[in-house]
C-alpha angles and dihedrals in degrees: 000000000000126000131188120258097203085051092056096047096050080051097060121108107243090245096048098061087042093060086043087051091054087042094062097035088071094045102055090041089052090048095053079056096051082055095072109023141357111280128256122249090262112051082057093053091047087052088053101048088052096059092043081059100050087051093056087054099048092052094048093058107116116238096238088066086056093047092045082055111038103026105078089054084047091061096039085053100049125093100233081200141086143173138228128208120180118183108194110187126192093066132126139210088272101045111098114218113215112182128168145165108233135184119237090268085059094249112148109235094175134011121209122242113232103232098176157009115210116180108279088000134083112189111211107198128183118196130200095009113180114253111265150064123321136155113239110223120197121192117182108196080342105308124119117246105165155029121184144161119239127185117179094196090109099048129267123347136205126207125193119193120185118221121243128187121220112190122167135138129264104217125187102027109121120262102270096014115128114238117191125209112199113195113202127195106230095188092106102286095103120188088024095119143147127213118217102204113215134170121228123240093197100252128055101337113211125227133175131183140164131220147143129278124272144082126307150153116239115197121186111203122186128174113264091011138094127270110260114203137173137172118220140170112223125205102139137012116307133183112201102209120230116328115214112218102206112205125243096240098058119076135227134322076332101070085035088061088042096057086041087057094040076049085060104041084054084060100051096040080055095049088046084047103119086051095059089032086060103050087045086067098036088056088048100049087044089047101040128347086185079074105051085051103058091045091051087054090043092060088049100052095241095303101085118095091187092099098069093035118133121251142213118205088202101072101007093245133143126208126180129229103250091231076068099057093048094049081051095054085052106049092039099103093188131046096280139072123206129222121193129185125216116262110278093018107114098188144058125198110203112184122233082243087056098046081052091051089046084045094051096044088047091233119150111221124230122192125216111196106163096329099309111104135205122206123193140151101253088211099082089054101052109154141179117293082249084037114110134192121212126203125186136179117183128187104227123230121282095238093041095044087048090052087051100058095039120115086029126119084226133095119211113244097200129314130009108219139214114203119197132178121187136175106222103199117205096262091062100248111137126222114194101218100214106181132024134235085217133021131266131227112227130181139184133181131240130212106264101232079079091063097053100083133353089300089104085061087080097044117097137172105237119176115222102246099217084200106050087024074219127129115234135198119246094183097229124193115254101234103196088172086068096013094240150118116248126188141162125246149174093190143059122222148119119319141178138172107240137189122232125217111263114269109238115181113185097223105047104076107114096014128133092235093035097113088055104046095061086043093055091039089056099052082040104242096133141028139205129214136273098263083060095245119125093202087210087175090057119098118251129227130233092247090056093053094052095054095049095047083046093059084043094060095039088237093161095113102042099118113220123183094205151333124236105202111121093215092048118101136196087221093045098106086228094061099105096041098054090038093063099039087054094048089059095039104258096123132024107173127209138326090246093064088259136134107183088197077178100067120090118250120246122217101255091061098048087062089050088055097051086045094051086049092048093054088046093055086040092239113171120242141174127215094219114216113251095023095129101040090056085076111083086212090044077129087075107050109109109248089234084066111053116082083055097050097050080052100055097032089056092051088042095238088135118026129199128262114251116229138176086261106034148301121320128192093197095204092189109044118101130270116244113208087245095054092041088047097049085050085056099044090054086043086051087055094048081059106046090044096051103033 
C-alpha cells in the first residue's frame, strides 16, 4: 500500500513537525562530527535523549490523528469486493442446484452462477459481492439444504456441502389427496424453510429428498389431518421409515392405534388381494361381458382382439374367430399384434391357420393374460391348419409360492408365475414345448410405488431352476415408461419379481457417486470388497471394467471355445468375463497378444469399450460434428480412438473435464470406479430405455 508523503505532512499536528525539525537538525550536525572523529560521549548522549523524546511523542499521539492520516489511503487501497464459491457433491446430472446470498429478512440479494457441473458435483460461484454480511442459502430440487454466514471482510470465501438423501413413506392420508413436507433450517435462521408437494397413493406414499447436514425441524401438513413434526440432526443418509398421518377427527394414542389397525387391514386386503380380485371379475363377467370387452381394447390400444375373444369355462381359455385376427392384422399399424385375454382367464388358444395368417402378414404376436405379455416371432411355431398353441400364465397359490421363496435372502414383490406353452394336435393329444428356437419377450408389472423413487433398482425377474430348487437372476430391463421388468427368454418356467436386499458399502456416504453406486449395486452391476468398502476414489483396471460392462450387457450366456491373450488364465477370476466380451467385440487387446487385464483403463478406452457395446446392442448413435474440437487437449486423443469417443461424447455417455480455461476430455488419465460406475450407470439406462 502507497500513501502519499505531501498528504502526511499536511496531516501532521504543528507541534509534532516542529519536534521532528529539531530532530533532524542534531543529527545532521552530529553526522558532520562523525565525519571527522569519533564522537564524545555526549553528543552521543544528546542524540539519545532526542530520540527518547520523539518516541514519547509518537506514542502520545492520539489514534484519531493516525486514522485522520492514513485512513482515507486505506479506503482508497482496499477491494470493497469479495467472491463465493460452494461446491455441493453427491449430485447427479438431474439434481438442480439453486444457491443464493440473502439478507436476515430472507431477501436474495445475489444469486450464484452455476459454472460447472462436474460429475457428481455442481460448483455455485458469486462474483463482485459487496463487502459485508450475508447468509449463504443452498436448495437442492427445491429443498433447502443449507444455511450458512458468510462475511467477506477477510477476503473470498469457499463453502462445500455434502448431499444427503432423506427417503421415507407417508401412510394414512387419503388416495389423491396433496401432503405437504416443510424442511426448516434450525441453525439459527428460524422461519427460513422450504415445502417438498406429493400426492398420496393411498398407501404408503414414498418420498425422497436431498439436503445438507445439519440440524432441522420436518413438518408434514394434509388437509383434514393432524400436523406431524420431528426434529433430526442429519449427517448421512437416513430413511425415516413409514410416517403415520393421524386425521383430525380422531383423538389421542386411540385414534393412533386406530390408524395403526385400518394400516393393517389395508395389508391384508392387499395380500388377499387375487381372491377379491377375482370376484371382482367373476362378478363383472356374470354382470356384463360388453364391459369386460371395452376395457380389454382399451388396454390394447385399440390393436388387441382379446377382448372379444370367446371363452370356455372348462379349462379357463380363451380362442379368437379367425374373421377377428385378421381385423387385428389390419388395423396393427405397427409390427405387432396384440392379444389380450378377458380378466380372470389365464390362458389363449391361437390356431395353427391363425399363426399362418400372423407369419404372412410378418406380425409378431404378443400375448396379454392378466397384465403379464408374452412377445414371439410366430414363425418359429407354425403348425398344422387343425394345429393349436396354447399359452398359459397362472398365478401360483399364496402358501406354494411363499415356500417357495423361503430360505431365500429375497422378498416377493407380488405373484409368482407359471408360464406354460402346448401344442394341442387335432387329435387332442398335448406336447408341452419346453425350449425355443428363438427367444420370447416376457414382461411382467410391477406395483407402481416401486417406480416412484431408486427402489426399482433392487428389484429382479428370476425364474425358479426345478433342478438346482435355486432362483436365479434373468437381468431384466427396468422399463419406467410401463412400469415393468422385461427380459428375454427360450424356456418356460417359474418366475417371480424379487427384491433384493439393499446394497450398504461402508466408504460411499457423502460421496459425489454415491447415489449410483447403490443404484448400480442393487441391479448388480457392480460389487464391493470383502471388507465391505467400495473404494469409489481407487483406479480401475482394464480387467474390472470388463467384468462390470459385461453384467451390464447381460453377456453370461455368450458361449466362447478359448481366449488367446497370453496374459489371460483359466484360473484369473476374470477369465469368463473377458472371454465373452471379446467374443462380441467389446475388447481386442494389444498388438502383442496381450490383455493386461492389470493395468488401469484410461479414459479413452473406456470410450472405446462403451462404443464397441453400443454397436453390439445395436443402439443408434450419431458422431456430432465439432465434438472433438469442443476439448481444449482433442490433440491428444489417440486416432484409434476417435471415432469412439465423438459417439459417446454426442449421446453423453462420457462428458468433458472442466477446467479454468475450458473443457478437456483427458483421453489418457485414469478412470476412478466411481467414475466408471456413473458411465455405466448412464450406459444401463440407454439400454433400459431403448430396449
Amino acid at each position: 500500500m502507497k500513501i502519499n508523503s505531501n498528504y502526511y505532512w499536511r496531516k501532521l499536528p504543528a507541534s509534532l513537525m516542529a519536534v521532528i525539525l529539531m530532530l533532524n537538525l542534531i543529527l545532521i550536525g552530529n553526522t558532520n562530527v562523525a565525519l571527522a572523529e569519533e564522537p564524545t560521549e555526549s553528543v552521543v548522549d544528546e542524540v539519545y535523549s532526542v530520540v527518547d523524546e520523539v518516541y514519547n511523542v509518537q506514542a502520545s499521539i492520539d489514534e484519531s490523528v493516525i486514522d485522520d492520516v492514513y485512513g482515507d489511503q486505506l479506503e482508497e487501497s482496499v477491494d470493497s469486493s469479495f467472491t463465493v464459491t460452494e461446491f455441493v457433491y453427491g449430485l447427479n446430472d438431474n439434481d438442480i442446484l439453486e444457491s443464493m446470498l440473502i439478507d436476515n429478512q430472507g431477501n436474495i440479494l445475489f444469486e450464484g452462477l452455476i459454472e460447472s457441473n462436474i460429475e457428481g458435483q455442481k460448483v455455485a460461484v458469486f462474483r463482485d459481492v459487496d463487502s459485508g454480511e450475508y447468509i449463504l442459502c443452498t436448495l437442492i430440487n427445491g429443498v433447502l439444504a443449507g444455511m450458512e454466514n458468510i462475511n467477506g471482510s477477510n477476503g473470498d470465501v469457499s463453502h462445500n456441502i455434502n448431499a444427503i438423501e432423506i427417503t421415507g413413506k407417508i401412510n394414512g392420508v387419503a388416495q389423491g389427496q396433496t401432503i405437504e413436507i416443510f424442511w426448516e433450517a434450525e441453525n439459527g435462521f428460524e422461519g427460513m424453510n422450504s415445502s417438498l408437494q406429493i400426492t398420496s397413493n393411498g398407501d404408503g406414499t414414498p418420498f425422497t429428498f436431498k439436503t445438507g447436514p445439519g440440524n432441522y425441524k420436518m413438518k408434514i401438513i394434509s388437509e383434514n389431518y393432524q400436523e406431524h413434526v420431528s426434529d433430526m440432526q442429519v449427517d448421512a443418509s437416513m430413511d425415516l421409515g413409514t410416517i403415520e398421518m393421524v386425521p383430525e377427527s380422531n383423538d389421542g394414542d386411540d385414534s393412533s392405534n386406530g390408524g395403526d389397525d385400518s394400516s393393517n387391514g389395508g395389508d391384508d386386503s392387499s395380500n388377499g388381494g387375487d381372491d377379491s380380485s377375482n370376484d371382482g371379475d367373476d362378478s363383472s363377467n356374470d354382470g356384463d361381458d360388453s364391459s369386460n370387452d371395452g376395457d380389454d381394447s382399451s388396454n390394447d390400444g385399440g390393436t388387441s382382439s382379446g377382448g372379444s375373444g370367446s371363452s370356455s369355462d372348462q379349462d379357463n381359455s380363451t380362442t379368437f374367430p379367425d374373421s377377428e385376427i385378421d381385423e387385428a392384422i389390419t388395423n396393427s399399424d405397427n409390427d405387432n399384434v396384440e392379444l389380450a385375454a378377458p380378466t380372470s382367464r389365464e390362458d389363449i388358444q391361437i390356431t395353427g391357420s391363425q399363426l399362418s395368417s400372423l407369419i404372412s402378414a410378418e406380425k409378431e404376436a404378443t400375448i396379454n393374460i392378466n397384465g403379464v405379455k408374452i412377445s414371439f416371432d410366430p414363425g418359429q411355431f407354425e403348425f398344422d391348419s387343425d394345429t393349436t398353441l396354447k399359452l398359459s400364465v397362472n398365478e401360483v397359490e399364496k402358501n406354494e409360492a411363499t415356500k417357495l421363496i423361503e430360505g431365500t435372502e429375497y422378498n416377493l414383490v407380488d405373484n409368482v408365475y407359471d408360464f406354460n406353452m402346448e401344442k394341442l394336435a387335432g387329435n387332442g393329444v398335448a406336447n408341452k414345448l419346453d425350449r425355443f428356437s428363438k427367444a420370447l419377450s416376457i414382461t411382467i408389472p410391477v406395483p407402481e410405488t416401486y417406480w416412484a423413487d431408486n427402489n426399482h433398482n433392487r428389484l429382479e425377474v428370476f425364474y425358479f431352476n426345478d433342478a438346482t430348487e435355486e432362483w436365479e437372476p434373468l437381468n431384466a430391463n427396468h422399463k419406467a415408461d410401463v412400469q415393468s421388468l422385461i427380459f428375454n427368454t427360450d424356456h418356460f418356467s417359474k418366475y417371480a419379481v424379487l427384491e433384493k436386499p439393499a446394497v450398504n458399502f461402508n466408504d460411499i456416504q457423502g460421496h459425489w457417486a454415491e447415489e449410483d453406486i447403490i443404484n448400480m449395486g442393487s441391479r448388480g452391476f457392480v460389487s464391493g470388497y470383502k471388507d465391505g468398502a467400495f473404494q469409489p476414489n481407487v483406479n480401475i483396471t482394464r480387467a474390472e471394467f470388463t467384468a462390470m460392462l459385461a453384467s451390464v450387457l447381460g453377456l453370461d450366456k455368450v458361449e466362447f471355445e478359448g481366449i488367446s491373450f497370453e496374459d489371460i488364465d483359466s484360473e484369473n477370476w476374470y477369465f469368463k468375463a473377458i472371454g465373452q466380451a471379446y467374443k462380441a467385440g467389446i475388447v481386442q487387446g494389444y498388438n502383442d497378444e496381450k490383455f493386461k487385464p492389470n493395468e488401469y483403463i484410461t479414459r479413452e478406452q473406456m470410450a472405446a469399450m462403451i462404443d464397441n457395446s453400443m454397436n453390439y446392442v445395436s443402439l443408434p448413435g450419431m458422431e456430432q460434428q465439432g465434438v472433438l474440437e469442443m476439448f481444449l487437449d482433442n490433440e491428444k486423443i489417440s486416432r484409434w480412438s476417435q471415432s469412439s469417443v465423438k459417439r459417446v461424447v454426442s449421446v453423453e455417455l462420457i462428458k468433458g473435464v472442466p477446467s479454468n480455461k475450458g473443457i478437456n476430455f483427458a483421453p489418457k488419465e485414469l478412470t476412478s470406479r466411481a467414475e466408471a460406475t456413473v458411465v455405466l450407470g448412464r450406459f444401463n439406462m440407454m439400454l433400459d430405455t431403448l430396449k
